[in-house]
C-alpha positions in Angstrom: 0.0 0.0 0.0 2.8 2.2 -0.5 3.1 5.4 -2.8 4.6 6.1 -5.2 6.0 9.6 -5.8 4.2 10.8 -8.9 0.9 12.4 -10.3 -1.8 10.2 -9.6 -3.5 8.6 -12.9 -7.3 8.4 -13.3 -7.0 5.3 -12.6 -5.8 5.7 -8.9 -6.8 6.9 -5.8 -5.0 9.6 -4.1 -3.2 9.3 -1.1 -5.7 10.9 0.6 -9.1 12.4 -0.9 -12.0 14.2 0.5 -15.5 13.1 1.1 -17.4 12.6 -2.5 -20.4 15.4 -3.0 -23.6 14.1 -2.4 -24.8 13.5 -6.3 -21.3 11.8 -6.7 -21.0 8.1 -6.7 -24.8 7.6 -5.3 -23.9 4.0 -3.5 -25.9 1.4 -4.7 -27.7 -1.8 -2.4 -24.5 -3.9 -3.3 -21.6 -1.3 -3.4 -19.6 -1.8 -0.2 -18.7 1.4 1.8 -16.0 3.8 0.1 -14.2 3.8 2.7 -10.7 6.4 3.1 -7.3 5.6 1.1 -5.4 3.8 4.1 -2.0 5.5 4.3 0.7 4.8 2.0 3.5 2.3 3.3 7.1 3.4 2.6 7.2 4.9 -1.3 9.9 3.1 -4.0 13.1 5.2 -4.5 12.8 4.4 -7.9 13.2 7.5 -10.4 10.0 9.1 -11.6 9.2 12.0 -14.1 6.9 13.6 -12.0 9.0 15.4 -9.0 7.7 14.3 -5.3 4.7 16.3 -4.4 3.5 14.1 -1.6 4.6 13.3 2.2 6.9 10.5 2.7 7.3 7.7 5.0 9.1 7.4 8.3 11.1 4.1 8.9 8.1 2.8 10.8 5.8 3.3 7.9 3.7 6.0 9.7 2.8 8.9 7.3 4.4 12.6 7.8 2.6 15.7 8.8 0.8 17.0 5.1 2.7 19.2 3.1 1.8 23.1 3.4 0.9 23.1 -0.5 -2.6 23.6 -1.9 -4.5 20.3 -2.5 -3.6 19.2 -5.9 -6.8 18.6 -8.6 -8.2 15.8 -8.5 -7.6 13.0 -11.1 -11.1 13.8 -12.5 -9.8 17.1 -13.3 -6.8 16.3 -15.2 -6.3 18.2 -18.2 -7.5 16.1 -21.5 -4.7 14.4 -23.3 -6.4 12.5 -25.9 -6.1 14.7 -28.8 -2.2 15.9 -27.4 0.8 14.3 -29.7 2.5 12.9 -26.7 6.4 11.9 -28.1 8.3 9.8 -25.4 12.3 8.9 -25.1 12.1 8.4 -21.4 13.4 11.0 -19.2 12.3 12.9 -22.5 9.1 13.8 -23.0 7.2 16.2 -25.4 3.2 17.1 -25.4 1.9 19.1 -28.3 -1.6 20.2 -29.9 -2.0 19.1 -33.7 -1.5 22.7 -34.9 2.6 22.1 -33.9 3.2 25.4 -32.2 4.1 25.0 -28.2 1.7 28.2 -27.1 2.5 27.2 -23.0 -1.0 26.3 -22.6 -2.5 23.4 -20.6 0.5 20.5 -20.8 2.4 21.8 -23.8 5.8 21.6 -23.6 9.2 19.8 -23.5 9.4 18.1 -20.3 12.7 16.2 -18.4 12.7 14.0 -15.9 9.4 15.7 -14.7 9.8 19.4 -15.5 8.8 21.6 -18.3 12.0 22.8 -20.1 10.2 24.7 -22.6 6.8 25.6 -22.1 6.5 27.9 -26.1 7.7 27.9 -29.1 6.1 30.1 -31.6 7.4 30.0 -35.1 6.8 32.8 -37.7 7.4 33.0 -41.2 7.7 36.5 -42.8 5.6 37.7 -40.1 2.3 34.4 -40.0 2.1 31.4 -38.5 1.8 29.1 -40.9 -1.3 26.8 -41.5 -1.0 23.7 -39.9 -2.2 20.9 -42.9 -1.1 17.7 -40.9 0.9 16.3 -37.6 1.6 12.7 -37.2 3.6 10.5 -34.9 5.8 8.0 -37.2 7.3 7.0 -34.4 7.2 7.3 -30.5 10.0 9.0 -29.9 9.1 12.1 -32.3 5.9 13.7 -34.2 6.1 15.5 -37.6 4.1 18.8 -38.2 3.6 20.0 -41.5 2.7 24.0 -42.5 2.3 25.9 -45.5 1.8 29.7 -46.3 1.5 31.9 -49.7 5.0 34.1 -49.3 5.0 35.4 -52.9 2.6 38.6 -53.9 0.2 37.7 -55.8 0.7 34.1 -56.0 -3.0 32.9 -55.8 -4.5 30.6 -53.2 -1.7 28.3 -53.3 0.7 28.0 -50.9 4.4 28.2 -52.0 6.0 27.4 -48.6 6.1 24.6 -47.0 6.9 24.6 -43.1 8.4 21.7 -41.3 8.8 21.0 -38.1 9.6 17.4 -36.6 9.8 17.6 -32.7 11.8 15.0 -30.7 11.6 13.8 -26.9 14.9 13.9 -26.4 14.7 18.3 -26.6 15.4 18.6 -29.9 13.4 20.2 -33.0 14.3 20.6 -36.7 12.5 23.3 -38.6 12.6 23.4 -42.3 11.6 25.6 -45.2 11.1 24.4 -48.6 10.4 26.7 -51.4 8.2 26.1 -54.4 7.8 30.0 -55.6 9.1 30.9 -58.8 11.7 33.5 -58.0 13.8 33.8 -55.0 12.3 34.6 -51.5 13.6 36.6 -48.6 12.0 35.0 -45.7 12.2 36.5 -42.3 12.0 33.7 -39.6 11.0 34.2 -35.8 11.2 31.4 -32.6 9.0 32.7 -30.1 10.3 31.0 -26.6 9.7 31.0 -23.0 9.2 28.4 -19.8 7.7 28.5 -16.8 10.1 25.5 -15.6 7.4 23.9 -13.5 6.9 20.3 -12.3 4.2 18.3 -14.4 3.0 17.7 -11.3 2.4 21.5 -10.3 0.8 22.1 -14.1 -1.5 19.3 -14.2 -3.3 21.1 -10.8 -3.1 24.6 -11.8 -0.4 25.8 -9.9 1.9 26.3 -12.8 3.5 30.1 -12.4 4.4 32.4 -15.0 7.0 32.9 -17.8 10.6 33.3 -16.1 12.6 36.1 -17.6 15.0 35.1 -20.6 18.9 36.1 -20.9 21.2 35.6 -23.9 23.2 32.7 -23.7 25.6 31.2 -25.9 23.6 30.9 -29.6 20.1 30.9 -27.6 18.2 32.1 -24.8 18.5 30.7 -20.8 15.9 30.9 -18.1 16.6 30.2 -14.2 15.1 29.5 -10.9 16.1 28.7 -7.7 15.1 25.3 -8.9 17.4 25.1 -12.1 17.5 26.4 -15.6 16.9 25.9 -19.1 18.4 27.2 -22.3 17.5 27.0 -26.0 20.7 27.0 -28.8 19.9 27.2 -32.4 21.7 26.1 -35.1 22.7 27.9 -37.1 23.6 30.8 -34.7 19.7 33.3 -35.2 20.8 36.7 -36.3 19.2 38.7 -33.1 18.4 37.7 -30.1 16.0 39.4 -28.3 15.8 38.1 -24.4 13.1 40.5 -23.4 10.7 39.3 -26.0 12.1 35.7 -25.6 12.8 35.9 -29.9 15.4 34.2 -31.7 15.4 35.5 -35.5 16.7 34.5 -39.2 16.4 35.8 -42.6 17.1 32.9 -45.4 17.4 33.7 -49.1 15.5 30.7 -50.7 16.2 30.1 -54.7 13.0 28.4 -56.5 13.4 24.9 -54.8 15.7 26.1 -52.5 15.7 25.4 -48.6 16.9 26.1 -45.3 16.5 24.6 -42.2 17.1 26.1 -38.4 17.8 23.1 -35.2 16.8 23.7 -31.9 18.2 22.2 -28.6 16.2 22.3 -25.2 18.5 21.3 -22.3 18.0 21.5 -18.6 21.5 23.1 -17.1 23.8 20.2 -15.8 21.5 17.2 -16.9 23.3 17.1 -20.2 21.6 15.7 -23.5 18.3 12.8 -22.9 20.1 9.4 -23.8 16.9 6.8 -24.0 17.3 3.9 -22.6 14.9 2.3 -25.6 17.3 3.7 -28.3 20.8 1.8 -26.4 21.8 -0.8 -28.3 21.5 -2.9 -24.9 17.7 -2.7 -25.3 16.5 -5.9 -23.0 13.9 -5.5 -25.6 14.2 -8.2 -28.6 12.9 -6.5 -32.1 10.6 -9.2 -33.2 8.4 -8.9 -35.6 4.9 -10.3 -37.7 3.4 -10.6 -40.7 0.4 -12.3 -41.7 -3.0 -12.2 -43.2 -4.1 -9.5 -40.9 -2.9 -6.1 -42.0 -2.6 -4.6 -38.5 -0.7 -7.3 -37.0 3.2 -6.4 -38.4 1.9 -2.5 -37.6 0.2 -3.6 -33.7 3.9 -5.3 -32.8 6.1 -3.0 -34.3 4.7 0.6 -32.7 4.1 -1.8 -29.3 7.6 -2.4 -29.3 8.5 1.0 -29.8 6.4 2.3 -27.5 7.7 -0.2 -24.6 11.4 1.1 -25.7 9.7 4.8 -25.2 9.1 4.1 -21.6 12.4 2.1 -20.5 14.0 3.5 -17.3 17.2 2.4 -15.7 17.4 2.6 -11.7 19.8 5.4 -11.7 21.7 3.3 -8.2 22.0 0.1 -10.5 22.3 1.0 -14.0 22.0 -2.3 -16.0 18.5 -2.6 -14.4 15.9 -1.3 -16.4 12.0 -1.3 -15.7 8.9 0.5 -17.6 7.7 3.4 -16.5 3.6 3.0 -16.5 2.6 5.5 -19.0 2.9 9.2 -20.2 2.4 11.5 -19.5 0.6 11.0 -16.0 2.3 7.9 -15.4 5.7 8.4 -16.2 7.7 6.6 -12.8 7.6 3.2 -11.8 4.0 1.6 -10.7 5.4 -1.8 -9.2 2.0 -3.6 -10.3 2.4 -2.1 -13.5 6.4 -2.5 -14.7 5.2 -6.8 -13.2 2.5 -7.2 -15.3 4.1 -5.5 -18.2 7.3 -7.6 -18.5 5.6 -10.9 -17.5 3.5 -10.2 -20.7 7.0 -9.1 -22.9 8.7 -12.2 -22.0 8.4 -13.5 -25.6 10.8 -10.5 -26.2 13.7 -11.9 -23.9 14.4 -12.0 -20.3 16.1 -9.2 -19.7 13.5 -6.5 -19.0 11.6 -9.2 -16.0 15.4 -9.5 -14.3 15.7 -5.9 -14.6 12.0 -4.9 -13.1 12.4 -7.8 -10.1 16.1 -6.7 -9.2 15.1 -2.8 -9.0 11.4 -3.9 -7.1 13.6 -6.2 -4.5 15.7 -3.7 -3.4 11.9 -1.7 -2.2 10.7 -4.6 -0.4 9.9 -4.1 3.0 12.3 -5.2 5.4 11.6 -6.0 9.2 9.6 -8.8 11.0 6.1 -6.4 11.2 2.6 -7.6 9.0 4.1 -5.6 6.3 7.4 -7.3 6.2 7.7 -9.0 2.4 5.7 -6.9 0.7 6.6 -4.6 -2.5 5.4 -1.1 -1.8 2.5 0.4 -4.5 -0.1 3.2 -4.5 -3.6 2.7 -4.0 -6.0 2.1 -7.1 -9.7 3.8 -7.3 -11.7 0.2 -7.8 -15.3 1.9 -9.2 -18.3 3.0 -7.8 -18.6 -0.4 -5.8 -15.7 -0.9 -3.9 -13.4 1.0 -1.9 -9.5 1.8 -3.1 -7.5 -1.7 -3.6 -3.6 -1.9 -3.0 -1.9 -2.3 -5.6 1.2 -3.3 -3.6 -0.5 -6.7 -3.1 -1.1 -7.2 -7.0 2.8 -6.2 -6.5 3.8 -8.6 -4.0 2.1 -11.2 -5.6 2.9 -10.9 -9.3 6.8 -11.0 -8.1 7.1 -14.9 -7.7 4.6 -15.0 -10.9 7.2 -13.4 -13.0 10.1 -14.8 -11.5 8.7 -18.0 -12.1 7.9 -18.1 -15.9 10.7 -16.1 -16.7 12.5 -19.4 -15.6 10.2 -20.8 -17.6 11.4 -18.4 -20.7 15.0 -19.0 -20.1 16.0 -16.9 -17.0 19.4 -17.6 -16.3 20.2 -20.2 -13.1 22.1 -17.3 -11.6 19.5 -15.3 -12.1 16.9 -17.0 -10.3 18.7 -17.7 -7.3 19.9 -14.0 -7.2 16.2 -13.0 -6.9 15.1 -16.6 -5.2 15.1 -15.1 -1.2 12.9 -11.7 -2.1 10.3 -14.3 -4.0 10.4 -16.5 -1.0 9.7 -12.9 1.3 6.5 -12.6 -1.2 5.1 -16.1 -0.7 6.1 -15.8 3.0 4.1 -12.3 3.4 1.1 -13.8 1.3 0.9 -17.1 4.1 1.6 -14.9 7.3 -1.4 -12.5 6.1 -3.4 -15.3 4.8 -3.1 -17.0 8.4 -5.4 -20.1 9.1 -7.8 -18.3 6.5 -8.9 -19.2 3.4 -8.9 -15.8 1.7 -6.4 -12.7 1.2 -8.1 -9.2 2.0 -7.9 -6.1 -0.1 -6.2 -4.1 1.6 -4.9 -5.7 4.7 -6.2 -5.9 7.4 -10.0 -5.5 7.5 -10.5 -4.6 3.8 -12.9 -7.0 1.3 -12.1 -10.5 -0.4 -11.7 -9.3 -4.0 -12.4 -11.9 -6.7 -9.1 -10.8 -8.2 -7.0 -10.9 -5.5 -7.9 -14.8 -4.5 -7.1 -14.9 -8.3 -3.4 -13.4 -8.1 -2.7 -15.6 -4.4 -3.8 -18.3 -5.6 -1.9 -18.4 -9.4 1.4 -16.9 -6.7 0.9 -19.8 -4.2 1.2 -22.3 -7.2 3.5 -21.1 -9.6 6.1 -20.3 -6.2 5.7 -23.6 -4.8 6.6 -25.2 -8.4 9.6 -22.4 -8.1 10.9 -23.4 -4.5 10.6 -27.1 -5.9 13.0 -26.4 -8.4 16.0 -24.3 -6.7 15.8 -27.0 -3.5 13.7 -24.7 -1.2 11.4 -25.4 1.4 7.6 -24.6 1.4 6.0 -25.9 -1.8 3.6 -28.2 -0.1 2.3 -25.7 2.3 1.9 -23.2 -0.2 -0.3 -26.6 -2.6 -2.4 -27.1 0.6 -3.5 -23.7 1.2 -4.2 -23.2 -2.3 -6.5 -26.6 -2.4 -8.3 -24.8 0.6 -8.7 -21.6 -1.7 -9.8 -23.4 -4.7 -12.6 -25.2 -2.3 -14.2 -22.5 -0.6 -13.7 -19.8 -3.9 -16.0 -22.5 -5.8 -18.6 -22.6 -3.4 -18.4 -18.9 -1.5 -18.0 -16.4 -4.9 -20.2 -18.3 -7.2 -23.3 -16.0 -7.4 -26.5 -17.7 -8.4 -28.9 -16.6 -11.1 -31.7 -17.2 -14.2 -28.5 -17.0 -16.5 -26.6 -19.6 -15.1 -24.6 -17.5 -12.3 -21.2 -15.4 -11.9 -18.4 -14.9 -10.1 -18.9 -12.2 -7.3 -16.7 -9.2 -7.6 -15.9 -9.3 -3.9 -17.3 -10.2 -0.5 -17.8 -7.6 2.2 -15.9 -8.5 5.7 -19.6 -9.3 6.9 -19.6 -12.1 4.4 -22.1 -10.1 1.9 -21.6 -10.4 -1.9 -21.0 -7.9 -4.4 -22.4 -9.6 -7.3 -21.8 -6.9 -9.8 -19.9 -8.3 -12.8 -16.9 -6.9 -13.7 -13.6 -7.3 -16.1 -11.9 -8.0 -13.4 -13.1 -11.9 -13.1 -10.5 -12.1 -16.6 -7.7 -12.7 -13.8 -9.7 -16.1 -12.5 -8.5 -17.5 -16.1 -4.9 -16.0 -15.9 -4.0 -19.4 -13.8 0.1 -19.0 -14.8 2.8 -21.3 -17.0 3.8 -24.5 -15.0 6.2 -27.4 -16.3 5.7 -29.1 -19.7 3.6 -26.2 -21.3 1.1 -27.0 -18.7 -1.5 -24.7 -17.4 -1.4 -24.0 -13.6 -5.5 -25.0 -12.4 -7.7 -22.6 -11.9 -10.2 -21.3 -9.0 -13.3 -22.3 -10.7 -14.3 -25.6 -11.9 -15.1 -26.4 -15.7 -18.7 -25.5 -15.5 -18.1 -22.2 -13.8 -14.8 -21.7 -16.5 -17.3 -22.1 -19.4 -20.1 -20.3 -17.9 -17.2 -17.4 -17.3 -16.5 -17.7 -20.9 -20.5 -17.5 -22.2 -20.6 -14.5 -20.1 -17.3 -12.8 -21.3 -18.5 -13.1 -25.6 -21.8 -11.4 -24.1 -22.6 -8.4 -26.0 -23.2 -6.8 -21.7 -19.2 -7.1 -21.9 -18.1 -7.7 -25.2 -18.3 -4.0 -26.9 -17.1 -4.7 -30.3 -14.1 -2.8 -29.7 -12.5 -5.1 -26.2 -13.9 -6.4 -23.1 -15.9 -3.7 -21.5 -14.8 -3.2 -17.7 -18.1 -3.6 -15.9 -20.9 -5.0 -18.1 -23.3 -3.1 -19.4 -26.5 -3.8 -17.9 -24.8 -3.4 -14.0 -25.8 -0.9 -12.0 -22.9 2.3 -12.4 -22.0 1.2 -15.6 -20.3 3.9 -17.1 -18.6 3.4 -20.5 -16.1 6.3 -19.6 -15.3 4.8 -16.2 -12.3 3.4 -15.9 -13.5 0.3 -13.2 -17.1 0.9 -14.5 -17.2 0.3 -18.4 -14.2 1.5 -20.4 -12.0 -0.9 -22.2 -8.7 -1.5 -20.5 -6.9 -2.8 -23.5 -4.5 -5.1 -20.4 -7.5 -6.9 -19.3 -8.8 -7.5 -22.6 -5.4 -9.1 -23.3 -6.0 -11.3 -20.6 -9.3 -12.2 -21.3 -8.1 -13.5 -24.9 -5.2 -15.2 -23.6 -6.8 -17.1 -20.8 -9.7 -17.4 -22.9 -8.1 -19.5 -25.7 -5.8 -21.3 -22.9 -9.0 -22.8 -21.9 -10.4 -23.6 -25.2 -13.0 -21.0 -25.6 -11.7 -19.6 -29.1 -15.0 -17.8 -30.2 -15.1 -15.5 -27.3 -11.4 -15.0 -27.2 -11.3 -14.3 -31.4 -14.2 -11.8 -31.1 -12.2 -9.7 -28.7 -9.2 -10.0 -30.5 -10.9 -8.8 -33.6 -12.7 -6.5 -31.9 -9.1 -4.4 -30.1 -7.1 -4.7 -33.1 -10.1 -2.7 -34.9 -9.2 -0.1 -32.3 -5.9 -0.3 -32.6 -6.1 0.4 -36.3 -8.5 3.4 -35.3 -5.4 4.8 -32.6 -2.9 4.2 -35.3 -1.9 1.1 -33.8 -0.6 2.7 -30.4 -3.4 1.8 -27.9 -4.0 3.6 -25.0 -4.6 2.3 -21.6 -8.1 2.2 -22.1 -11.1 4.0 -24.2 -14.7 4.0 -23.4 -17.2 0.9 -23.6 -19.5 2.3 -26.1 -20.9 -0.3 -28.3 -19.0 -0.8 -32.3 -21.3 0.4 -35.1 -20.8 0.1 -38.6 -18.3 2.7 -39.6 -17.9 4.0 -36.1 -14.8 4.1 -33.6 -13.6 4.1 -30.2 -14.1 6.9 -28.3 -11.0 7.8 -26.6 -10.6 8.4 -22.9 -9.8 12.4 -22.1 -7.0 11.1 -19.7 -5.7 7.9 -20.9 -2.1 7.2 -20.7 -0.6 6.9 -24.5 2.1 5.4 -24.6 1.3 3.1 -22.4 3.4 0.1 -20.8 0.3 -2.8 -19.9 -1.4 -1.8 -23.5 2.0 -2.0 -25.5 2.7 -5.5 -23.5 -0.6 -6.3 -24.3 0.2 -6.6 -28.2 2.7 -8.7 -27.4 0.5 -11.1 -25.5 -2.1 -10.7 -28.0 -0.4 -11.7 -31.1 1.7 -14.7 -29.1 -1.6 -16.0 -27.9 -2.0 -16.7 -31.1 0.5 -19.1 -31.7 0.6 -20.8 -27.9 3.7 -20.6 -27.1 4.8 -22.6 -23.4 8.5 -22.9 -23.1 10.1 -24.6 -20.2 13.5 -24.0 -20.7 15.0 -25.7 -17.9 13.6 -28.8 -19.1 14.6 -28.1 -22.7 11.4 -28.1 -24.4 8.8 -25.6 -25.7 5.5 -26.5 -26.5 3.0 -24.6 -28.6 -0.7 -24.4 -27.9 -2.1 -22.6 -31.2 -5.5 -20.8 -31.6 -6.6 -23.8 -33.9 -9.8 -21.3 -34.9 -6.5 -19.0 -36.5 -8.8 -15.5 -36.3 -6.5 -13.5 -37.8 -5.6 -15.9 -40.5 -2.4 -16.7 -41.1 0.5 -15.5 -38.7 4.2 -15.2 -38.7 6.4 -14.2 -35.6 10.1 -13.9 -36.3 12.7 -12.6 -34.2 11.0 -13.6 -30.4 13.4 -15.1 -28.0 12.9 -17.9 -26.2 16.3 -20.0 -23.9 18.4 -16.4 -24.9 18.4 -17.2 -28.6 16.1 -16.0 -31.6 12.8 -17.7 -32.0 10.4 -18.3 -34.9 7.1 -19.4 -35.1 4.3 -20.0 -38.1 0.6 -20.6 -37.6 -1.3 -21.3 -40.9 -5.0 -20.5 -42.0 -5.5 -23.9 -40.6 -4.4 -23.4 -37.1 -0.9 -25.4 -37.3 1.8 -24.0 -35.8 5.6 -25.0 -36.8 8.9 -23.5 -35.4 11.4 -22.2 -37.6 13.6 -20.6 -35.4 15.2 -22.0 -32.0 17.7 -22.2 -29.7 20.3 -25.2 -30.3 19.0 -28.5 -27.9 15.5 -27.1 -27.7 12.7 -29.8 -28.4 9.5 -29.4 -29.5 7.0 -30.6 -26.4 4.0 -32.7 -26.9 
């Protein structure tokens, strides 16, 4: 339950909030009390964009006094970002509108590590602003705008300039000029600059101050603070610089066809240039990719992958460890949950990115012999209308063995794994110890409700650690089996909610024992049951009637939209399709939902939703966000975005990785030398080709026909094809 020291998404709960207004969240016969945020355990020291704006943590865990500042806005208020041109080369970061000019309004802006570097940037062209025609994002690391204006007299309505600009993350922007007129031009050229050099954190709320004065420095302009500085050089040198105004100036004589281009370098004093960790050539990040019948798939992996490498962050203690940062722009630190879930579902890409995100979360684990001891610290999540706030340090704590566990699975080396072996065995050890003589986990400890999903991740971390202590010679495996016999038993008779339609899973039960029968997306986890040995399947928490009645109720149109796996279906009461635990897609849990899906053998339902999010990712120009709302798909129509969806973001990049491996079934156990593949034999997308994966360290193939076959064609010397 710990925090994490960044701007809180939408999809989180502050660390502490005020009573909701009366007409706000009416609470329903089944929603369980919304309850406070408990406090936050001891924060990770991991870096994050935004700059601390919270209290920390006392060796104890107790909370500080509040800070003096003004309440920040609350997540509802965010600023809308989902018609921004978000470019990302983590610690980089760049947020424009589609017309390309950086006015310093709302996020606008070059940002590093957190702060705003640049705030405007106003270009002129013999005295106008161009006419923005188009801006696109070829890649994630930079956006592309293109101008045009009439600069010869009399020329007619058609423009004979053309204005480029192409704006990286890293703080660099190229503007270029190309000439079509007839006879030369004299062209007068103006940079309008200025910064405010405020956190993210501190603009997002409103507390952003005004412009800082400019000086004249070097072939630029610098601005200061008594929390750093800034400067701007140009290239070539502007002929007048005007530090009053904040104006850098040019005048270019263009011949017909001629052109001349001016480069602009943003740079925080003393931080030196961004260096990516995506763009190293020690990516952990293997560049596979597809082709096939489907005409999004080789588009879906490629910008997934680049939008993963976007987000790479090294722990600056530990440099050869590197994690993903949870999203941008809100999201742009490490969110334990998030960096877990993220590399569990890249492992197809290699290895390195799961022992990178488990070395840098072991070192927060929570030392000591208290009730927190074992856990990995993690903010609070909002959980909808009818349940208070869950931990996300739980989801955290258990997904850590989880990982650990199948990336042995995926070739982790030996070393590896008993390098991170004693902080999994702190996890499993919290998880029993909490647990107790119980059956079930509560959300948040102590005293908070049984969440469906939470008996889900226990129960998938209670199996796949006790096949993991098995292995390395450990004690505990059969303690760890029994209790999760006991889960399985009472889950199958406690959370199965009866009804006309042949029942449900309950979302939670209240401490008194009372059900929340609402369903939501959140049941996907009870089929995520983990990899064990031989390409096996770990078992799940329902039995097969309740798997397939799951299933019948997932390829519902109440949950499927058309467009992914709404997040609480459609006839429940608080379904909102804009709420993000009430009815928006969340493109991770759709993932899920087709992976466990066709893991179980319920292809129909799992093809639908496939179909149905890489329609939308087609629509988002193959870089999903987080999530977008659960309106239902019409002919001709598309997704709605979400006003404050992260994009890039780390779970919905991973998620194109699962969703597009699902496909082909892949199960490696590498310590036993085999891989095994389990292909969608229904082959929705046609025809499939995944080259350049890696499974055992080495590059790895794999070809699933129209007919469902899979074949490798690529693999590591010694590996076997399972049964």
């Amino acid at each position: 339950m710990g925090q994490a020291d960044r701007w809180p998404s939408p999809g989180e709960a502050p660390e502490r909030r005020s009573p909701a207004p009366a007409d706000q969240n009416p609470p329903t016969p089944t929603a369980l009390p919304r309850r406070p945020t408990p406090p936050a355990q001891q924060g990770s020291t991991s870096p994050t964009v935004s700059r601390p704006h919270r209290p920390t943590t006392s060796q104890s865990h107790l909370p500080l006094s509040p800070s003096p500042l003004p309440p920040p806005r609350r997540s509802a208020d965010l600023p809308p970002v989902h018609t921004a041109l978000i470019c990302v080369a983590l610690p980089g970061l760049a947020i424009s509108s589609d017309q390309g000019q950086l006015t310093g309004h709302g996020l606008e802006g070059f940002y590093r590590a957190g702060r705003r570097v640049l705030s405007r940037c106003q270009v002129r062209v013999a005295g106008r602003e161009p006419v923005a025609v188009q801006a696109r994002t070829p890649a994630a690391d930079h956006v592309r705008f293109v101008g045009t204006l009439r600069a010869s007299p009399g020329a007619g309505p058609d423009p004979d300039v053309v204005v480029e600009r192409t704006r990286h993350a890293d703080g660099t922007e190229r503007i270029t000029l190309y000439s079509s007129a007839p006879r030369p031009l004299r062209l007068p050229v103006e940079v309008a600059l200025g910064t405010d050099l405020a956190d993210l954190a501190a603009i997002a709320s409103g507390r952003a101050g005004p412009e800082l004065p400019a000086s004249v420095h070097d072939s630029g302009l610098r601005w200061s603070c008594a929390d750093g500085c800034a400067s701007v050089t140009a290239d070539p040198p502007p002929a007048d610089a005007l530090a009053s105004a904040g104006l850098l100036r040019w005048e270019f004589q263009l011949p017909p066809g001629g052109t001349a281009s001016v480069e602009l370098r943003v740079r925080q004093d003393g931080a030196g240039p961004v260096r990516s960790v995506g763009r190293a050539a020690t990516s952990p990040l293997a560049s596979a990719r597809a082709t096939g019948d489907h005409s999004g798939v080789p588009a879906l992996l490629h910008t997934a992958i680049e939008d993963l490498q976007a987000l790479l962050l090294r722990d600056p203690a530990h440099p050869t460890d590197t994690h993903l940062a949870a999203g941008a722009p809100w999201r742009c630190g490490m969110a334990p949950a998030d960096a877990l879930a993220a590399a569990r579902m890249t492992l197809p890409l290699g290895t390195r990115l799961a022992a990178g995100t488990l070395r840098t979360l072991a070192r927060t684990q929570l030392p000591g012999a208290g009730a927190q001891s074992g856990m990995i610290p993690g903010p609070m999540r909002d959980a909808g209308t009818h349940l208070p706030p869950s931990c996300t340090g739980t989801e955290a704590t258990l997904l850590f063995p989880v990982l650990l566990a199948e990336a042995r699975r995926w070739g982790l080396t030996r070393h590896e794994t008993e390098e991170l072996l004693p902080a999994a065995e702190r996890c499993l050890s919290w998880l029993r110890t909490t647990v107790g003589d119980g059956a079930y986990l509560c959300d948040p400890q102590p005293g908070g409700p049984v969440r469906c999903e939470t008996q889900a991740y226990a129960h998938r971390a209670a199996l796949l650690g006790a096949e993991l202590l098995d292995a390395c010679g450990r004690p505990g495996g059969t303690e760890l089996r029994q209790w999760a016999r006991q889960l399985r038993t009472a889950f199958r008779a406690d959370f199965w909610v009866e009804d006309r339609g042949g029942g449900r899973p309950a979302t939670a039960r209240a401490p008194d024992g009372r059900l929340v029968p609402q369903f939501a997306a959140t049941a996907v986890h009870l089929l995520d049951t983990g990899l064990l040995g031989a390409g096996e399947q770990a078992p799940g928490l329902l039995d097969r009637v309740q798997t397939e009645q799951l299933a019948r109720l997932f390829g519902s149109p109440a949950m499927d939209s058309g467009w992914g796996l709404r997040g609480l279906g459609a006839k429940e009461a608080g379904y909102n399709p804009f709420g993000h635990r009430a009815g928006a897609v969340r493109v991770h849990e759709t993932a899920v939902a087709v992976a466990g899906l066709a893991a179980a053998g319920y292809e129909k339902e799992a093809g639908s939703l496939l179909r149905g999010v890489l329609a939308a990712a087609e629509t988002f120009e193959h870089r999903l966000p987080e999530m977008y709302a659960g309106a239902q798909r019409t002919d001709g129509g598309a997704p709605l975005p979400h006003p404050a969806a992260c994009r890039p973001s780390a779970t919905a990049a991973a998620a194109g990785v699962l969703l597009l491996t699902t496909l082909a079934g892949i199960r490696p156990d590498v310590p036993a030398g085999t891989v095994t593949l389990r292909p969608m034999r229904s082959a929705p997308l046609g025809e499939i080709n995944l080259t350049g994966l890696r499974v055992a360290g080495a590059p790895f193939s794999v070809r699933v026909s129209r007919l469902g076959l899979a074949m490798v064609e690529e693999a590591a010397d010694g590996l076997q094809l399972g049964a």
